[in-house]
N, C-alpha and C positions, 0 to 999 in steps of 0.2 A: 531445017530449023522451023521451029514453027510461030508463025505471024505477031501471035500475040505474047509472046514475051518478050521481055525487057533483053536479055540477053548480053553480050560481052559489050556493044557501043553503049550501051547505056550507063555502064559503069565505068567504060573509060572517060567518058565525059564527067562523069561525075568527080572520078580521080583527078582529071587536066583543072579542075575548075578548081580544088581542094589543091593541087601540086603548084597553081597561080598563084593563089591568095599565098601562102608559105613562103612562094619565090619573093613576089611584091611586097608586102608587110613590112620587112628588114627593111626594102628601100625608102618605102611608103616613112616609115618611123626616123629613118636617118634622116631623111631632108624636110622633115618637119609638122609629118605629118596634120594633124588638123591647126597646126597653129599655122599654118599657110592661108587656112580658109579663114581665119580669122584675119589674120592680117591683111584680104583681100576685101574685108566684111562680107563675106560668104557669096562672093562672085567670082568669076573668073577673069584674069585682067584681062583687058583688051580696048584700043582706044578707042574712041568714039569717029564713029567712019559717018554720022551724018546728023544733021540738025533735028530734034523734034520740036514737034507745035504742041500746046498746053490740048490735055485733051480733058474730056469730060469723067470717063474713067475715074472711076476711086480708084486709089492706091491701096492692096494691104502691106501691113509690115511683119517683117519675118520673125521669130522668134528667135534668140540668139540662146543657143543651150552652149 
């Protein structure tokens, strides 16, 4: 075989990655898909494990599309 081609793994990865998205999407869309991220305001929940102190830091704000 030679070095510099792309050859059979290259394609099977590219198939596994095209055969995921296909698999996931139906689930992705049945459980709510991006209305999740809304409903979270586009974070992931998780509680808060420790105090912060006011920092100097600007804040930016995210865009909501």
């Amino acid at each position: 075989s030679v070095a510099t081609g792309g050859g059979v793994a290259y394609w099977a990865h590219v198939g596994g990655f095209i055969a995921g998205v296909a698999f996931a999407l139906p689930f992705w869309l049945n459980e709510g898909g991006k209305g999740f991220w809304v409903r979270t305001d586009y974070h992931p929940p998780h509680e808060e494990t420790f105090e912060t102190e006011p920092t100097r830091v600007p804040t930016v704000r995210r865009s909501k599309r």
